[in-house]
DSSP file (Angstrom, degrees, kcal/mol; ACC not computed):
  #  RESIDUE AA STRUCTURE BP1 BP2  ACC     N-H-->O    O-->H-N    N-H-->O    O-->H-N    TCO  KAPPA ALPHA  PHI   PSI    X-CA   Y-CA   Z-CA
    1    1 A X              0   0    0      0, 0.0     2,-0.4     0, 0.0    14,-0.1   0.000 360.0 360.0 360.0 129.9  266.8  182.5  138.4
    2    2 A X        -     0   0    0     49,-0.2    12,-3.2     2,-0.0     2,-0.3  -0.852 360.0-147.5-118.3 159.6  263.9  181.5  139.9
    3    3 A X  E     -A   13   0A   0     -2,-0.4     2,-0.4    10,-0.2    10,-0.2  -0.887  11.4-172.0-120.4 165.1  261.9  182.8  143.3
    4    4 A X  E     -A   12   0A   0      8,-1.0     8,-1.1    -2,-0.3    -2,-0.0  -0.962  22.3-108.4-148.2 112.9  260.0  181.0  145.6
    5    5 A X  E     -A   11   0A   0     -2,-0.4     6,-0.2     6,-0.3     5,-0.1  -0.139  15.2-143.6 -59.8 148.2  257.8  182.1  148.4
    6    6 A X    >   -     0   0    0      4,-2.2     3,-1.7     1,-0.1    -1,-0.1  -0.342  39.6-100.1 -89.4-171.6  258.0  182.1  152.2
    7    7 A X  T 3  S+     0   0    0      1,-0.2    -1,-0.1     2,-0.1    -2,-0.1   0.568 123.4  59.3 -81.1  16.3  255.3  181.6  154.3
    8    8 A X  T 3  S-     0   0    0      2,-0.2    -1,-0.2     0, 0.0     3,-0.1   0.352 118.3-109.9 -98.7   6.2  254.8  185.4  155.1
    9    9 A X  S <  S+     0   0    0     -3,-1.7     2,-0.3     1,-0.2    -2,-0.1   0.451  75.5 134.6  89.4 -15.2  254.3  185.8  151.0
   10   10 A X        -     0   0    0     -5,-0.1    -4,-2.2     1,-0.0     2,-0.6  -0.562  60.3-113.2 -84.5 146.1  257.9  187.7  150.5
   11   11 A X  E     -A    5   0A   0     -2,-0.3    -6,-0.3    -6,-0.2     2,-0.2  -0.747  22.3-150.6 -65.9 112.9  259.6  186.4  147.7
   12   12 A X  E     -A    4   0A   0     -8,-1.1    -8,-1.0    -2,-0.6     2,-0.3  -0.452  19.4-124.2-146.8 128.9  262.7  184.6  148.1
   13   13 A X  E     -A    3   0A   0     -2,-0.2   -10,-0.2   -10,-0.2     2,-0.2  -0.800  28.5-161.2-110.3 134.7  265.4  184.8  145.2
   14   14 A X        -     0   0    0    -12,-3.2     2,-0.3    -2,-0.3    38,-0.2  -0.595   2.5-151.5 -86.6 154.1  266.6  181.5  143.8
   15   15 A X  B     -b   52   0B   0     36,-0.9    38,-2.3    -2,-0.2    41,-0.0  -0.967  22.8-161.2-149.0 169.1  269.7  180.3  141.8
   16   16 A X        -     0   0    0     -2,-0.3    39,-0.5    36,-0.2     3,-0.1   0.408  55.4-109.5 -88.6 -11.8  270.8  177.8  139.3
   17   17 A X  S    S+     0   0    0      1,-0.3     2,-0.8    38,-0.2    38,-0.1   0.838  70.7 151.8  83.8  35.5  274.4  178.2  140.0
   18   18 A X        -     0   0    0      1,-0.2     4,-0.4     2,-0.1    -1,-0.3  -0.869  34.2-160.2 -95.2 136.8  274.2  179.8  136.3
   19   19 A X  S    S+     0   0    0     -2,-0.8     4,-0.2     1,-0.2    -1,-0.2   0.554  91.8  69.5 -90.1  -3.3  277.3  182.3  136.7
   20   20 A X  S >  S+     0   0    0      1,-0.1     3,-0.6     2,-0.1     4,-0.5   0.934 110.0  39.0 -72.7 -44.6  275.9  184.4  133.8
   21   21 A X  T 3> S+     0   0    0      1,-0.3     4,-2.4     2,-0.1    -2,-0.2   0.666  85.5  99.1 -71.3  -8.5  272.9  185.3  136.9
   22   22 A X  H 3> S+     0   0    0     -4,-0.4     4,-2.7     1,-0.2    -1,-0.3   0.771  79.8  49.9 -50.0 -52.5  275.2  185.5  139.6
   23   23 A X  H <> S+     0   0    0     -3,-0.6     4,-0.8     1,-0.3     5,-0.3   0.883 116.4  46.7 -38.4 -76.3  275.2  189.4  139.5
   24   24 A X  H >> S+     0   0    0     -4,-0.5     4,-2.4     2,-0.2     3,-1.1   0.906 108.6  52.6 -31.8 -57.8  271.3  189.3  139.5
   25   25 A X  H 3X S+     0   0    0     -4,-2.4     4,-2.8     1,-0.3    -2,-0.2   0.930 106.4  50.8 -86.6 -43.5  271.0  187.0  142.0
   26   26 A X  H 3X S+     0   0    0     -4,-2.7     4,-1.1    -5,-0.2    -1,-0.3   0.702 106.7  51.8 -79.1   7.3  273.0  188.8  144.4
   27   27 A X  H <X>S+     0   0    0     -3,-1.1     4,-1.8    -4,-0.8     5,-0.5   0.665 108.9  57.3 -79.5 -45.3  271.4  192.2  144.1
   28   28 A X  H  X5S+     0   0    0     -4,-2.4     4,-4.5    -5,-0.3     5,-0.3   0.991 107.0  42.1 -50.6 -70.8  268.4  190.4  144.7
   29   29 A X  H  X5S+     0   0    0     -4,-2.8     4,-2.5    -5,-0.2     5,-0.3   0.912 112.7  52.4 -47.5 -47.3  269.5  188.8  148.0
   30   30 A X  H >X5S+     0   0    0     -4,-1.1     3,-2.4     1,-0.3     4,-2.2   0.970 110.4  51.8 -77.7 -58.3  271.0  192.1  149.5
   31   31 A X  H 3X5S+     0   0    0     -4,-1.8     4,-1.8     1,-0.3    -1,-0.3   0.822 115.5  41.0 -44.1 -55.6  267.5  193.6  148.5
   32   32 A X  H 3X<S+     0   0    0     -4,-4.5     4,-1.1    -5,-0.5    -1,-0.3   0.869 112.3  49.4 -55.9 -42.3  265.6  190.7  150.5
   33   33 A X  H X< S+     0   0    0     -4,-2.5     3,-2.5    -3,-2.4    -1,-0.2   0.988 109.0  60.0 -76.0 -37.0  267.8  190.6  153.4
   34   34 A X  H 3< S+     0   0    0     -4,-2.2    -2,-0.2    -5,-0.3    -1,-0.2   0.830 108.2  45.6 -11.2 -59.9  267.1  194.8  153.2
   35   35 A X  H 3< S+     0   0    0     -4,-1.8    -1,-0.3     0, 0.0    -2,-0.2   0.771  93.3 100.3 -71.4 -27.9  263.3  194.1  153.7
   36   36 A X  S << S-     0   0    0     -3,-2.5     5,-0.1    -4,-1.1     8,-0.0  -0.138  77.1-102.3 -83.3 161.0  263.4  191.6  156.6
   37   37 A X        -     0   0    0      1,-0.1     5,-0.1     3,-0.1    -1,-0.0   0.017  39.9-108.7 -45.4 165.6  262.8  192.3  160.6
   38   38 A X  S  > S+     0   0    0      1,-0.2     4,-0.7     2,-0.2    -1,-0.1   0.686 125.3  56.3 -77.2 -16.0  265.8  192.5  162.4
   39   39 A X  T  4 S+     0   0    0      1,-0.2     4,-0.4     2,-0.1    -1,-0.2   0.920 103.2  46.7 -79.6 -39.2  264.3  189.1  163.6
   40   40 A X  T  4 S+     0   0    0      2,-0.2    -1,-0.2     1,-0.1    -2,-0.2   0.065 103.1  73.6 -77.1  23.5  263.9  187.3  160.1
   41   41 A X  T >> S+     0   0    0      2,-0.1     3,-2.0    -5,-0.1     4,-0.6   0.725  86.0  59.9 -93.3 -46.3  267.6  188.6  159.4
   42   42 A X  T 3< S+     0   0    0     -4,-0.7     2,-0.8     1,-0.2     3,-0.4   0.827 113.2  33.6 -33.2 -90.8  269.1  186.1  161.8
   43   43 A X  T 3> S+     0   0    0     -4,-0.4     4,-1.2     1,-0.2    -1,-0.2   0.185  96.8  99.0 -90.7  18.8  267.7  182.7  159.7
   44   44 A X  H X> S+     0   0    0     -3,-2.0     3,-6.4    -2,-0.8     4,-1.3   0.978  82.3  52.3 -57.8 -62.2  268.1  184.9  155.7
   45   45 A X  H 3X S+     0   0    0     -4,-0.6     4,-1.1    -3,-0.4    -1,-0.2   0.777 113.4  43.6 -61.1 -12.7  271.3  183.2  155.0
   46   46 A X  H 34 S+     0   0    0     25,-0.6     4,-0.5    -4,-0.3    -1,-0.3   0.737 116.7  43.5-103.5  -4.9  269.6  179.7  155.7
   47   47 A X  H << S+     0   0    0     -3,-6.4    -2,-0.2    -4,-1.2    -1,-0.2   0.552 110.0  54.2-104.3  13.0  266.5  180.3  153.9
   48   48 A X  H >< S+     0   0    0     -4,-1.3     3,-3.3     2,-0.2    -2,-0.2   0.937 111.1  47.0 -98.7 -63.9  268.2  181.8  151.0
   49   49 A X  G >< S+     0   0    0     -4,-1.1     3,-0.6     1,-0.3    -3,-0.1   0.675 105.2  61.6 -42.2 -29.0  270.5  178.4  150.8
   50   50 A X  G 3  S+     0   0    0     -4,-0.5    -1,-0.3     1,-0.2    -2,-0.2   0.334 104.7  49.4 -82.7  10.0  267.2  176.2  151.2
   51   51 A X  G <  S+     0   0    0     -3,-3.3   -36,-0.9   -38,-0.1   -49,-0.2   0.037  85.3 111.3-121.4  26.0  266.0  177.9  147.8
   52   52 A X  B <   +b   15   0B   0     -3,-0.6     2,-0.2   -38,-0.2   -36,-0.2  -0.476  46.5 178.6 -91.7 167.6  269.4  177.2  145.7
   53   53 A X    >>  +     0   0    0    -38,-2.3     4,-1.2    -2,-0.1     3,-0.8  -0.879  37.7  15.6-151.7-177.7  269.0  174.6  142.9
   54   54 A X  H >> S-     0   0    0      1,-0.2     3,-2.5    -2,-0.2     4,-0.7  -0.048 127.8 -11.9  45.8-166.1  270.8  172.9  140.2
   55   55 A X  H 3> S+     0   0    0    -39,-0.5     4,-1.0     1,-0.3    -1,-0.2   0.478 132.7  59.5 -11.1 -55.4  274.5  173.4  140.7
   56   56 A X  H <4 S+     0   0    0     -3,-0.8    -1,-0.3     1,-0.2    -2,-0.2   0.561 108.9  55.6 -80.5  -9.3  274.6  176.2  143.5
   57   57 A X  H <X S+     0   0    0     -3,-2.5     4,-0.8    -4,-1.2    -2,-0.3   0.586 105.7  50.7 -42.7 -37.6  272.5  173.2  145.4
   58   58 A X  H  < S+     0   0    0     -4,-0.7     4,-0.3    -5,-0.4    -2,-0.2   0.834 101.5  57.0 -81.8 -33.3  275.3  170.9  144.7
   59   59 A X  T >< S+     0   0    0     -4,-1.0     3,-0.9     1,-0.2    -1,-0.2   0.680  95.3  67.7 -83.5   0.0  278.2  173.3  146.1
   60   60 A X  G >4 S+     0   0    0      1,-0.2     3,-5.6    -3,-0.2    -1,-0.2   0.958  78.2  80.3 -69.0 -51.5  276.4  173.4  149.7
   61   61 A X  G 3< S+     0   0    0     -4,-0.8    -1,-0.2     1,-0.3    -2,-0.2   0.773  92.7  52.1 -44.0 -16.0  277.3  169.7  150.0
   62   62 A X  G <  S+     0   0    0     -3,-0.9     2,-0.6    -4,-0.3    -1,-0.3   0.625  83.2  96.6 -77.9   1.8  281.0  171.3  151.0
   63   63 A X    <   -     0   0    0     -3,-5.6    -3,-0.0     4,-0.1    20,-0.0  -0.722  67.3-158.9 -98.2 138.3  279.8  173.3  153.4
   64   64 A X        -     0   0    0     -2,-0.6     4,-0.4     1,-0.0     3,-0.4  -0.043  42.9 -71.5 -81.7-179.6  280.2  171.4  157.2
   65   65 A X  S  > S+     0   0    0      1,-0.2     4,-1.8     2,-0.2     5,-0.1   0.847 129.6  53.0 -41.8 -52.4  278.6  171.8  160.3
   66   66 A X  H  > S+     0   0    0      1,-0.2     4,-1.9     2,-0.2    -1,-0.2   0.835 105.1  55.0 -43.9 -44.2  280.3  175.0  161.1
   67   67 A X  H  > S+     0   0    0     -3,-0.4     4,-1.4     1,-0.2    -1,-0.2   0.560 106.2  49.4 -79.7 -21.0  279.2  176.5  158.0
   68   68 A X  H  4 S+     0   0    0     -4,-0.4     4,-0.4     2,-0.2    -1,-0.2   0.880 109.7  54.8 -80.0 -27.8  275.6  175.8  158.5
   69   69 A X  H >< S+     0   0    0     -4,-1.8     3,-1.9     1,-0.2     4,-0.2   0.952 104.0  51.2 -72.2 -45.9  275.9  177.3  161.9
   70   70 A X  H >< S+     0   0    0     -4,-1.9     3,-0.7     1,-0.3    -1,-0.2   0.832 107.7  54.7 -72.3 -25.2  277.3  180.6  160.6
   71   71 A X  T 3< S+     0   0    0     -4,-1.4   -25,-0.6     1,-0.2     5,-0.3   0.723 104.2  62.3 -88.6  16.4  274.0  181.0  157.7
   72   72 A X  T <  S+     0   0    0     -3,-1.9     2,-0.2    -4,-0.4    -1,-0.2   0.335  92.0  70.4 -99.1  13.7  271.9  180.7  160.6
   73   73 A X  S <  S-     0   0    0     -3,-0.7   -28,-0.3    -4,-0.2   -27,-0.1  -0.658 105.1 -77.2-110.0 145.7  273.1  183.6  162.3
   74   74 A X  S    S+     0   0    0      1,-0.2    -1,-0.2    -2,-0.2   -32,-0.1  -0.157 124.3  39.1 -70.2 168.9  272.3  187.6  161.1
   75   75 A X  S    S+     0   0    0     -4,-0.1     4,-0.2    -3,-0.1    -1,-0.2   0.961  78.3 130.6  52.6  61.7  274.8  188.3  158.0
   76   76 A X     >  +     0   0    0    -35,-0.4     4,-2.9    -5,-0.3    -2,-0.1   0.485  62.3  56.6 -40.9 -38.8  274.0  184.8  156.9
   77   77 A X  H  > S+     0   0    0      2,-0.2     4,-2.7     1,-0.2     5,-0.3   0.913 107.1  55.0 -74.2 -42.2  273.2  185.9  153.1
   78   78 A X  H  > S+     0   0    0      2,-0.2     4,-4.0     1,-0.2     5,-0.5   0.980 109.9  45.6 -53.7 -37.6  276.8  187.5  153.1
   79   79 A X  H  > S+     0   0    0      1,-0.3     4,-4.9    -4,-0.2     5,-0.2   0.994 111.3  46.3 -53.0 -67.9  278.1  184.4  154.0
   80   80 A X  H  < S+     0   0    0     -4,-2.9    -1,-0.3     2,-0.2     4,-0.3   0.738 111.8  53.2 -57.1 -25.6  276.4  182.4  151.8
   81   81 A X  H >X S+     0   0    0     -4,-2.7     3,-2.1    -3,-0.2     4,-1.8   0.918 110.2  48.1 -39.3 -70.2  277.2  185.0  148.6
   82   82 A X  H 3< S+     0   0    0     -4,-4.0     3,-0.2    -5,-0.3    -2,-0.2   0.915 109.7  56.4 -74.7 -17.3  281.0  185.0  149.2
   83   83 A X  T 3< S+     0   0    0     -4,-4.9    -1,-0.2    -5,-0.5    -2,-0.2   0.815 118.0  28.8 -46.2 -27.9  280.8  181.3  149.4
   84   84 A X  T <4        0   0    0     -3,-2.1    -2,-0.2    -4,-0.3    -1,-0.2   0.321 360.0 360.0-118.7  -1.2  279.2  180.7  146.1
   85   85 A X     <        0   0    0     -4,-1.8    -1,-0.2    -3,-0.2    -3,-0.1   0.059 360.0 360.0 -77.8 360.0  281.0  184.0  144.7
Protein backbone atom coordinates (compact mmCIF):
# COMPACT_ATOMS: atom_id res chain seq x y z
CA UNK A 1 0.00 0.00 0.00
CA UNK A 2 1.33 3.02 -0.90
CA UNK A 3 0.26 6.92 -0.02
CA UNK A 4 0.60 9.77 -2.07
CA UNK A 5 0.06 13.38 -1.27
CA UNK A 6 -2.52 16.02 -2.15
CA UNK A 7 -1.81 19.43 -2.71
CA UNK A 8 -2.95 20.50 0.84
CA UNK A 9 -0.04 17.94 2.21
CA UNK A 10 -2.74 15.22 3.66
CA UNK A 11 -1.88 11.93 2.79
CA UNK A 12 -3.95 10.01 0.52
CA UNK A 13 -4.05 6.06 0.91
CA UNK A 14 -3.16 4.05 -2.14
CA UNK A 15 -3.75 0.39 -3.27
CA UNK A 16 -2.34 -2.33 -5.34
CA UNK A 17 -5.46 -4.31 -5.59
CA UNK A 18 -3.39 -6.71 -3.22
CA UNK A 19 -6.50 -8.36 -1.31
CA UNK A 20 -4.11 -9.44 1.57
CA UNK A 21 -4.15 -5.09 2.13
CA UNK A 22 -7.66 -4.61 1.41
CA UNK A 23 -8.58 -4.47 5.23
CA UNK A 24 -5.71 -1.85 5.64
CA UNK A 25 -6.54 0.06 3.00
CA UNK A 26 -10.03 0.56 3.92
CA UNK A 27 -9.49 1.70 7.52
CA UNK A 28 -7.27 3.98 6.03
CA UNK A 29 -9.80 5.66 3.63
CA UNK A 30 -12.67 5.83 6.25
CA UNK A 31 -9.92 7.58 8.47
CA UNK A 32 -9.09 10.22 5.48
CA UNK A 33 -12.56 10.84 4.41
CA UNK A 34 -12.95 11.39 8.62
CA UNK A 35 -10.37 14.27 8.43
CA UNK A 36 -11.69 16.17 5.37
CA UNK A 37 -13.98 19.59 5.26
CA UNK A 38 -17.34 18.86 4.57
CA UNK A 39 -16.25 20.51 1.29
CA UNK A 40 -13.20 18.20 0.31
CA UNK A 41 -15.73 15.22 1.20
CA UNK A 42 -17.74 15.72 -1.93
CA UNK A 43 -14.55 15.02 -4.59
CA UNK A 44 -12.71 11.92 -1.66
CA UNK A 45 -14.17 9.10 -3.59
CA UNK A 46 -12.55 10.58 -6.83
CA UNK A 47 -9.28 11.40 -5.46
CA UNK A 48 -9.00 8.23 -3.64
CA UNK A 49 -9.71 6.30 -7.18
CA UNK A 50 -7.02 8.69 -8.89
CA UNK A 51 -4.36 7.10 -6.37
CA UNK A 52 -5.28 3.26 -7.08
CA UNK A 53 -2.57 1.33 -8.89
CA UNK A 54 -1.73 -2.00 -10.20
CA UNK A 55 -4.75 -4.15 -10.41
CA UNK A 56 -7.38 -2.01 -8.34
CA UNK A 57 -6.37 0.63 -11.37
CA UNK A 58 -7.32 -1.92 -13.75
CA UNK A 59 -10.88 -2.72 -12.21
CA UNK A 60 -12.02 1.17 -12.60
CA UNK A 61 -11.88 0.52 -16.35
CA UNK A 62 -15.59 -1.17 -15.59
CA UNK A 63 -16.81 1.61 -13.96
CA UNK A 64 -19.09 3.97 -16.74
CA UNK A 65 -20.07 7.31 -16.82
CA UNK A 66 -22.55 6.99 -14.09
CA UNK A 67 -20.17 5.49 -11.79
CA UNK A 68 -17.66 8.31 -12.07
CA UNK A 69 -20.48 10.69 -11.46
CA UNK A 70 -21.52 8.96 -8.19
CA UNK A 71 -17.38 9.13 -6.63
CA UNK A 72 -17.63 12.63 -7.28
CA UNK A 73 -20.30 13.26 -5.02
CA UNK A 74 -20.00 13.17 -0.81
CA UNK A 75 -19.96 9.29 0.17
CA UNK A 76 -17.84 8.78 -2.84
CA UNK A 77 -15.02 6.57 -0.78
CA UNK A 78 -18.00 4.27 0.17
CA UNK A 79 -18.76 3.86 -3.20
CA UNK A 80 -15.65 3.30 -4.37
CA UNK A 81 -14.78 0.55 -1.31
CA UNK A 82 -17.87 -1.60 -1.97
CA UNK A 83 -16.93 -1.49 -5.59
CA UNK A 84 -13.52 -2.89 -5.16
CA UNK A 85 -14.75 -4.92 -1.93
Amino acid sequence: MTDHKDDGGRRIPGWDGDQAKFEEYRQRVTWYAAGLSVRDKATAGARLAGHLTGEAWKALEEIDERGRRLLERPGGERILLNFLD
